[in-house]
C-alpha positions, 0 to 999 in steps of 0.5 A, spaced: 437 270 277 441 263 279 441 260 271 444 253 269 446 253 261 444 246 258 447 247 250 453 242 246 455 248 242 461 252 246 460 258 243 453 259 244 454 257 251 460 262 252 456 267 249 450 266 253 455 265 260 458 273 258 451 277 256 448 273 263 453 275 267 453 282 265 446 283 266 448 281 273 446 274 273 449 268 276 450 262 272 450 257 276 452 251 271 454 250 263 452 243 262 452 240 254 448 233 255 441 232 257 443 227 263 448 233 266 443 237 265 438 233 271 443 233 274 445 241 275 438 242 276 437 237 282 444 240 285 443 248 284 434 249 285 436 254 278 432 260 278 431 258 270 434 253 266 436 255 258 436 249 254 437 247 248 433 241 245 439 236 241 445 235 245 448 227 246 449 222 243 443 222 238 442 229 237 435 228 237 430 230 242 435 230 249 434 236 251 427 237 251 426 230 255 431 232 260 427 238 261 421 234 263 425 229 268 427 235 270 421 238 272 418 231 275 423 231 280 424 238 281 417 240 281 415 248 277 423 249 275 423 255 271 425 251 264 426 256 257 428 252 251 432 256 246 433 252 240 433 252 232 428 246 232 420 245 234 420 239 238 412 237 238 411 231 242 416 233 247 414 240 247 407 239 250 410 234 255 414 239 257 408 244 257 404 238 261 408 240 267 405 246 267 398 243 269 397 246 277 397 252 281 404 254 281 407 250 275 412 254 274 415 257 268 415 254 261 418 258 255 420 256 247 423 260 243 426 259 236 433 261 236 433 265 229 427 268 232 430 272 238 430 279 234 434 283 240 438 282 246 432 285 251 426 281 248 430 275 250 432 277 257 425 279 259 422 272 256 428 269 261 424 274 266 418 272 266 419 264 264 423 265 271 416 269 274 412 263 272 409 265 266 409 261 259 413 264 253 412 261 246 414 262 239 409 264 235 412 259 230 411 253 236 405 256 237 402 254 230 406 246 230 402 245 235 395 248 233 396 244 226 396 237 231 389 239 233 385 232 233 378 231 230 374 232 237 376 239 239 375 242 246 375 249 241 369 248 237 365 252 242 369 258 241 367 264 237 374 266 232 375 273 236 376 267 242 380 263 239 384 269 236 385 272 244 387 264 247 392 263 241 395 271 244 395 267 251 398 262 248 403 266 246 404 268 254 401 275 252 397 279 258 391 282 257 392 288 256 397 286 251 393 282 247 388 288 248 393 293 244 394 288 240 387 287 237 386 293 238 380 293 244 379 296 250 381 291 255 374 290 258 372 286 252 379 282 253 377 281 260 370 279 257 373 274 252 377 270 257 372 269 261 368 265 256 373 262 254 374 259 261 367 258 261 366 254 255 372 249 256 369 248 263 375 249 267 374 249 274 373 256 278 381 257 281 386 262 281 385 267 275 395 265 272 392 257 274 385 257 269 390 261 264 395 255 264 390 250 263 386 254 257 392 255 254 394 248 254 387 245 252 389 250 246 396 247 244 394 240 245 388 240 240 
């Protein structure tokens, strides 16, 4: 994969540069501000683009509203935030952009919750894949947001349980294992959630896409 590194820290950044190319991938550029970050995003079309959510000059939230220019002016751009931060306002926004068929890869995974080098290799694949890969952690923040008037309250427990597992970009065999069901009753489970939050009869990835974001932004 064709990778752009957007993080202010030289260490993490060198150390991320080594463990890509050593696995065969191509860093195409090693950015440290949000501005530079859109820029190599315009000019090398990456695979993927890791980035960090603060970087200069305020250390806030550059990162992420970076990523979500990024995105608008290059559409379904592969985008995996690595961070030590869950940013909710800039985090939905950035999971707006998945809205579409074909909306490109999203993932947000918290930096001290990486547990081994393979986990986060494959998140980075299945981000650059088009999937959508969450932080549990992440997960829960925007779930504490829900407003008063939710989209979910149709669902039954076992259906909130499984959109949450979709949530956190599991397939449904994974979330069969998980549960401990057989993937039938997954397969069950999924279609009514479609049906219970109207979405409209499309592609099975683009209904998934928008079930998840009706989950996190409420």
């Amino acid at each position: 994969m064709r990778v752009v590194i957007a993080d202010d820290a030289v260490l993490l950044r060198e150390g991320l540069v080594r463990l890509l190319t050593e696995h065969g991938h191509e860093v195409v550029a090693v950015v440290g501000d949000g501005e530079a970050l859109v820029e190599a995003v315009v000019a090398h079309r990456p695979d993927v683009s890791i980035v960090d959510v603060r970087m200069p000059p305020s250390h806030t939230d550059e990162g992420l509203r970076a990523a979500v220019r990024a995105r608008h002016l290059v559409p379904r751009s592969p985008v995996l935030v690595l961070s030590q931060y869950v940013e909710v306002s800039y985090a939905d926004d950035l999971l707006a952009t998945t809205g579409g068929a074909g909306g490109g890869g999203v993932g947000y995974l918290l930096k001290d919750r990486v547990a081994a080098i393979d986990e986060f290799l494959d998140a980075l694949r299945r981000v650059a894949a088009g999937g959508t890969v969450l932080d549990p952690e992440v997960v829960g923040q925007l779930f504490a947001r829900r407003r008063r008037d939710d989209p979910l309250r149709e669902l039954t427990p076992r259906e909130r349980e499984v959109l949450g597992l979709m949530a956190e970009g599991r397939s449904n065999t994974a979330i069969a294992r998980s549960l401990v069901v057989s993937d039938g009753a997954v397969e069950k489970h999924v279609r009514n959630i479609f049906t219970k939050l109207n979405l409209p009869p499309d592609t099975e990835q683009h209904r998934r896409v928008l079930a998840v974001l009706t989950y996190l932004r409420n």
